[in-house]
N, C-alpha and C positions, 0 to 999 in steps of 0.2 A: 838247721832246718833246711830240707831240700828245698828248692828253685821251683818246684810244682808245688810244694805247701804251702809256702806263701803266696803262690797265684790264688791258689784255692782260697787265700784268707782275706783278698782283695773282690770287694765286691764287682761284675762285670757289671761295665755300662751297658744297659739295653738301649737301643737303635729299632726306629722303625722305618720302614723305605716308602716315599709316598711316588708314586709313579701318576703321570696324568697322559692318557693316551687319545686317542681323537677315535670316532666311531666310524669303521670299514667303509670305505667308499665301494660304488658297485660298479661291477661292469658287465659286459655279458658272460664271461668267464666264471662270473662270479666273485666274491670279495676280495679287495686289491690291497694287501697292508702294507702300508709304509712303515719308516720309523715309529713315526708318533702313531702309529697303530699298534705294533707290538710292544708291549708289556715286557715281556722276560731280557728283550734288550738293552731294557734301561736296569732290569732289576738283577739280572748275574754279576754285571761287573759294582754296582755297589753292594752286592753279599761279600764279594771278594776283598773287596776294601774293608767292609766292617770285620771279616775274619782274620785281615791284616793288623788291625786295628786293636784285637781281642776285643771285639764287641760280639753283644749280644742281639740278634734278628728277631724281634717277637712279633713282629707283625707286619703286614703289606697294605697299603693302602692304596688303593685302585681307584681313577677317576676315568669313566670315558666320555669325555666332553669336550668341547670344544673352548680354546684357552681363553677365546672373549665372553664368554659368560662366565655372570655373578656367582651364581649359585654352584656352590661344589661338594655335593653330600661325603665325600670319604676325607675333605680337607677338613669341615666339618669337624666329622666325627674325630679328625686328628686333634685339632685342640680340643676338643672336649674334653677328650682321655689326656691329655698333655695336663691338665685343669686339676685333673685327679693323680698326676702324678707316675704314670705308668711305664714312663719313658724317660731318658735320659737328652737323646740325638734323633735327630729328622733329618735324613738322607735323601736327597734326591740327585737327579743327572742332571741336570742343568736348572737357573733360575729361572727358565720363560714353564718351567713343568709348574712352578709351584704359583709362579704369581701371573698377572695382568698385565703389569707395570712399574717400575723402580718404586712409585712410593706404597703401591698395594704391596713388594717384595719387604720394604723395609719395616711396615706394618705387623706384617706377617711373623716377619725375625724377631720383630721387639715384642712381639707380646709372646714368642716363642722363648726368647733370654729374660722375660719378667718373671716364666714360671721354670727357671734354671735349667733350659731346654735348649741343647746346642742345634746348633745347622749348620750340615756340610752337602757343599754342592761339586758332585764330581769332575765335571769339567771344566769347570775355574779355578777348582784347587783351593774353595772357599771355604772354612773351615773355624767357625767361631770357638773351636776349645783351646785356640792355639794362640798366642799375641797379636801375629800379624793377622790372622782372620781377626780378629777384634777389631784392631786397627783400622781396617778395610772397612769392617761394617760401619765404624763413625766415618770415614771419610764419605761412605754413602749416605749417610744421614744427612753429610754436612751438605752436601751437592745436591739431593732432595730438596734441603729445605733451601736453599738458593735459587731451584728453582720456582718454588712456588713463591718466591719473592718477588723475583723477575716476572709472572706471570701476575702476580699482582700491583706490580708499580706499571703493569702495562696497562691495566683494566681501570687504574687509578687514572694515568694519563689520557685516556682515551675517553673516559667521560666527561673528567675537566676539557680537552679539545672540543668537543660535542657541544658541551654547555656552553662556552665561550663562542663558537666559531660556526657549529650546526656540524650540518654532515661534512664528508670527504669534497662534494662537489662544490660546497658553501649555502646550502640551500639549509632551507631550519630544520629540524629535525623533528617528524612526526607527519601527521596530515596536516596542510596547509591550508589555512584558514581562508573562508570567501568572503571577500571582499563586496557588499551591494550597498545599496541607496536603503537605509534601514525605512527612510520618510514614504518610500513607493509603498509599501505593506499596508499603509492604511488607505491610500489612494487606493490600489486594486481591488480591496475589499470594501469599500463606500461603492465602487461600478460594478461589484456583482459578483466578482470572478471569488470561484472556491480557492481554501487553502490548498488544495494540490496545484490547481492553475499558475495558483500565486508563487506555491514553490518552485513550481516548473520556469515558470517566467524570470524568475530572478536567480534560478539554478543554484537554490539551495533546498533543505529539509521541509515537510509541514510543519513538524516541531518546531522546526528554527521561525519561523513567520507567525506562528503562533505565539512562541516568545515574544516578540518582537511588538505582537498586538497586545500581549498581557502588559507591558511596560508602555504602550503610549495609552491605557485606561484611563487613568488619571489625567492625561494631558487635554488639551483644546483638539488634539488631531484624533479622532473616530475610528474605529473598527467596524463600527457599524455595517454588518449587510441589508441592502434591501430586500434581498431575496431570502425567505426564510429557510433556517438551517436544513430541516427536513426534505428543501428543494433542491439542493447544492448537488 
Protein backbone atom coordinates (compact mmCIF):
# COMPACT_ATOMS: atom_id res chain seq x y z
CA UNK A 1 0.00 0.00 0.00
CA UNK A 2 1.33 3.39 -0.98
CA UNK A 3 2.48 6.10 1.68
CA UNK A 4 -0.58 8.33 0.71
CA UNK A 5 -3.23 5.37 1.34
CA UNK A 6 -2.37 4.85 4.51
CA UNK A 7 -2.34 8.76 5.34
CA UNK A 8 -5.61 8.74 3.82
CA UNK A 9 -6.75 5.69 6.33
CA UNK A 10 -5.39 7.71 9.47
CA UNK A 11 -7.88 9.68 10.69
CA UNK A 12 -6.61 13.72 10.64
CA UNK A 13 -6.61 15.55 14.04
CA UNK A 14 -8.81 18.60 13.79
CA UNK A 15 -7.14 21.73 15.42
CA UNK A 16 -8.73 24.89 16.25
CA UNK A 17 -6.79 28.42 16.71
CA UNK A 18 -8.21 30.47 19.51
CA UNK A 19 -6.66 34.02 18.95
CA UNK A 20 -7.42 36.77 21.70
CA UNK A 21 -6.75 40.36 20.51
CA UNK A 22 -7.30 43.63 22.32
CA UNK A 23 -9.74 46.25 20.62
CA UNK A 24 -7.76 49.34 18.31
CA UNK A 25 -6.71 52.03 20.21
CA UNK A 26 -7.37 55.65 18.55
CA UNK A 27 -5.46 58.30 17.59
CA UNK A 28 -5.89 61.10 15.33
CA UNK A 29 -4.63 59.23 12.34
CA UNK A 30 -6.97 57.00 13.15
CA UNK A 31 -6.78 53.16 14.39
CA UNK A 32 -3.32 52.16 15.81
CA UNK A 33 -2.86 48.13 15.83
CA UNK A 34 -0.41 46.69 17.74
CA UNK A 35 0.42 43.05 18.09
CA UNK A 36 -2.29 42.18 20.25
CA UNK A 37 -4.57 43.93 17.85
CA UNK A 38 -3.88 42.07 14.83
CA UNK A 39 -5.37 38.75 14.56
CA UNK A 40 -3.63 37.12 11.43
CA UNK A 41 -0.38 37.51 13.30
CA UNK A 42 -1.03 35.18 15.77
CA UNK A 43 -3.04 33.04 13.39
CA UNK A 44 -0.58 32.30 10.07
CA UNK A 45 2.23 30.96 11.85
CA UNK A 46 0.07 28.57 13.89
CA UNK A 47 -1.85 27.47 10.52
CA UNK A 48 1.75 26.76 9.58
CA UNK A 49 2.47 24.70 12.41
CA UNK A 50 -0.80 22.61 12.25
CA UNK A 51 0.06 21.95 8.51
CA UNK A 52 3.42 20.79 9.83
CA UNK A 53 1.85 18.81 11.99
CA UNK A 54 -0.85 17.24 9.47
CA UNK A 55 -3.47 18.80 11.27
CA UNK A 56 -6.62 19.80 10.47
CA UNK A 57 -7.78 23.85 10.82
CA UNK A 58 -11.66 23.79 11.22
CA UNK A 59 -12.05 26.70 12.89
CA UNK A 60 -10.86 30.23 14.37
CA UNK A 61 -11.92 31.56 17.35
CA UNK A 62 -11.62 35.34 17.80
CA UNK A 63 -11.83 37.26 20.98
CA UNK A 64 -11.47 41.13 20.97
CA UNK A 65 -11.13 41.86 24.61
CA UNK A 66 -9.17 42.89 26.87
CA UNK A 67 -7.06 39.92 28.82
CA UNK A 68 -8.34 41.14 32.40
CA UNK A 69 -11.83 40.37 31.86
CA UNK A 70 -13.92 37.53 32.86
CA UNK A 71 -16.26 37.06 30.33
CA UNK A 72 -14.89 35.80 26.96
CA UNK A 73 -17.71 34.79 24.43
CA UNK A 74 -15.53 32.80 21.49
CA UNK A 75 -13.34 31.03 24.67
CA UNK A 76 -16.85 30.23 25.49
CA UNK A 77 -18.17 28.94 22.69
CA UNK A 78 -14.70 26.88 22.47
CA UNK A 79 -15.46 24.62 25.24
CA UNK A 80 -18.81 24.38 24.39
CA UNK A 81 -18.04 22.74 21.15
CA UNK A 82 -14.87 20.99 22.87
CA UNK A 83 -18.05 19.33 25.12
CA UNK A 84 -19.55 18.11 21.92
CA UNK A 85 -16.53 16.76 20.73
CA UNK A 86 -15.69 18.58 17.51
CA UNK A 87 -12.15 19.01 17.94
CA UNK A 88 -9.26 17.26 18.81
CA UNK A 89 -6.31 20.45 19.65
CA UNK A 90 -6.55 24.10 20.77
CA UNK A 91 -3.80 26.15 19.32
CA UNK A 92 -2.89 29.26 20.45
CA UNK A 93 0.44 31.77 20.39
CA UNK A 94 1.24 32.30 23.71
CA UNK A 95 -0.47 31.31 27.29
CA UNK A 96 -1.37 35.27 28.43
CA UNK A 97 -3.93 34.89 24.82
CA UNK A 98 -5.80 32.20 26.42
CA UNK A 99 -5.76 32.73 30.06
CA UNK A 100 -5.94 35.45 33.21
CA UNK A 101 -3.46 33.68 35.27
CA UNK A 102 -1.41 30.37 35.92
CA UNK A 103 -4.35 28.86 37.73
CA UNK A 104 -7.30 30.28 35.44
CA UNK A 105 -4.51 28.67 32.49
CA UNK A 106 -4.33 25.40 34.19
CA UNK A 107 -8.12 25.42 34.70
CA UNK A 108 -8.60 25.84 31.34
CA UNK A 109 -6.09 22.99 30.18
CA UNK A 110 -7.63 20.48 32.60
CA UNK A 111 -11.00 20.62 31.73
CA UNK A 112 -9.63 20.94 28.06
CA UNK A 113 -7.40 17.13 28.67
CA UNK A 114 -10.88 15.96 30.70
CA UNK A 115 -12.57 16.08 27.34
CA UNK A 116 -9.45 14.42 25.41
CA UNK A 117 -8.66 17.85 23.96
CA UNK A 118 -4.82 18.62 23.53
CA UNK A 119 -3.17 22.37 23.93
CA UNK A 120 -0.27 23.62 22.26
CA UNK A 121 1.08 26.93 22.70
CA UNK A 122 3.34 28.24 20.03
CA UNK A 123 5.88 30.12 21.68
CA UNK A 124 6.73 28.09 24.62
CA UNK A 125 6.92 25.13 22.55
CA UNK A 126 4.05 23.79 24.94
CA UNK A 127 2.51 21.02 23.70
CA UNK A 128 0.27 18.47 25.75
CA UNK A 129 0.18 15.47 22.90
CA UNK A 130 3.73 14.87 23.54
CA UNK A 131 5.45 13.34 27.18
CA UNK A 132 7.30 16.35 27.92
CA UNK A 133 4.34 18.64 27.42
CA UNK A 134 2.49 16.55 29.75
CA UNK A 135 5.16 16.65 31.97
CA UNK A 136 5.27 20.36 32.10
CA UNK A 137 1.60 20.62 32.54
CA UNK A 138 1.85 18.48 36.03
CA UNK A 139 4.80 20.33 37.13
CA UNK A 140 2.46 23.46 36.65
CA UNK A 141 -0.25 22.06 38.52
CA UNK A 142 2.16 21.12 41.05
CA UNK A 143 3.41 24.85 41.55
CA UNK A 144 -0.31 26.20 41.27
CA UNK A 145 -1.26 24.33 43.92
CA UNK A 146 1.79 25.49 46.23
CA UNK A 147 0.86 28.41 45.56
CA UNK A 148 -2.29 28.55 46.70
CA UNK A 149 -1.04 26.89 49.84
CA UNK A 150 1.44 29.34 50.60
CA UNK A 151 -1.33 31.92 50.20
CA UNK A 152 -3.19 30.13 52.48
CA UNK A 153 -0.96 29.45 55.43
CA UNK A 154 -0.48 33.23 55.15
CA UNK A 155 -4.12 34.13 55.56
CA UNK A 156 -4.22 31.28 58.28
CA UNK A 157 -1.19 33.19 60.10
CA UNK A 158 -2.41 36.42 59.78
CA UNK A 159 -5.67 35.98 61.52
CA UNK A 160 -4.14 33.89 64.35
CA UNK A 161 -1.46 37.06 64.66
CA UNK A 162 -4.68 39.37 64.64
CA UNK A 163 -6.52 37.42 67.20
CA UNK A 164 -3.78 36.97 69.46
CA UNK A 165 -1.85 40.27 69.31
CA UNK A 166 -4.54 42.93 67.42
CA UNK A 167 -3.31 44.77 64.57
CA UNK A 168 0.40 45.57 63.03
CA UNK A 169 0.61 48.66 65.44
CA UNK A 170 -0.71 46.56 68.55
CA UNK A 171 -3.77 48.19 68.95
CA UNK A 172 -7.18 45.86 68.89
CA UNK A 173 -8.54 45.22 65.93
CA UNK A 174 -11.89 46.75 64.97
CA UNK A 175 -13.55 50.05 66.44
CA UNK A 176 -12.40 50.76 69.81
CA UNK A 177 -14.63 50.66 72.41
CA UNK A 178 -15.73 53.89 74.77
CA UNK A 179 -14.87 53.82 77.78
CA UNK A 180 -17.56 56.33 80.29
CA UNK A 181 -18.92 56.34 83.87
CA UNK A 182 -22.09 54.10 82.87
CA UNK A 183 -23.57 55.65 86.64
CA UNK A 184 -23.63 59.51 84.89
CA UNK A 185 -26.76 58.19 82.40
CA UNK A 186 -29.06 58.31 85.04
CA UNK A 187 -27.60 61.33 86.86
CA UNK A 188 -28.09 63.41 83.57
CA UNK A 189 -31.44 62.28 82.88
CA UNK A 190 -33.05 62.75 86.60
CA UNK A 191 -31.59 66.84 85.66
CA UNK A 192 -33.38 67.11 82.59
CA UNK A 193 -30.86 66.75 79.82
CA UNK A 194 -32.20 64.77 76.50
CA UNK A 195 -30.61 61.50 75.24
CA UNK A 196 -28.79 63.34 72.69
CA UNK A 197 -27.35 65.78 75.35
CA UNK A 198 -26.45 62.86 77.35
CA UNK A 199 -24.95 61.24 74.37
CA UNK A 200 -23.09 64.21 73.46
CA UNK A 201 -21.85 64.80 76.89
CA UNK A 202 -20.33 61.35 77.55
CA UNK A 203 -19.33 61.18 73.62
CA UNK A 204 -21.12 58.16 72.88
CA UNK A 205 -24.46 56.91 70.83
CA UNK A 206 -28.39 57.62 71.95
CA UNK A 207 -28.75 54.03 71.56
CA UNK A 208 -25.86 53.37 73.76
CA UNK A 209 -27.36 55.66 76.90
CA UNK A 210 -30.52 54.32 76.15
CA UNK A 211 -29.08 50.97 76.73
CA UNK A 212 -27.67 51.77 79.59
CA UNK A 213 -31.03 53.34 81.19
CA UNK A 214 -32.81 50.11 79.91
CA UNK A 215 -30.46 48.11 82.45
CA UNK A 216 -30.45 50.46 85.45
CA UNK A 217 -34.82 49.97 85.46
CA UNK A 218 -34.79 47.52 87.69
CA UNK A 219 -32.13 49.05 90.02
CA UNK A 220 -32.45 51.84 92.89
CA UNK A 221 -30.71 54.29 90.45
CA UNK A 222 -33.79 56.20 88.01
CA UNK A 223 -33.89 57.20 84.52
CA UNK A 224 -36.51 59.16 85.28
CA UNK A 225 -36.99 62.53 83.33
CA UNK A 226 -38.69 65.36 84.83
CA UNK A 227 -39.22 67.02 81.85
CA UNK A 228 -41.69 65.16 79.91
CA UNK A 229 -40.69 63.19 76.68
CA UNK A 230 -42.66 65.22 74.30
CA UNK A 231 -40.55 68.41 75.85
CA UNK A 232 -37.13 67.12 75.14
Amino acid sequence: MQQAERRSLIRLKKAVLYLRVSTASKSRYGDVLTFDQRPELQQEPLERLAEQRGWQVVKVYTDRISGAKERRPALEQLINDATRGKFDVVMVWRFDRLSRSLIHFLQTVEELRELNVDFVSHEQSFDTTTPMGRFCLTMFGALAELERAVIRDRVIAGLEYARTRGTKSGKPIGRPKVIFDRAKVPDLRRQGLSWREIAKSLGVGVGTVRRVCKNFQNSTLSCQNPIPEALE
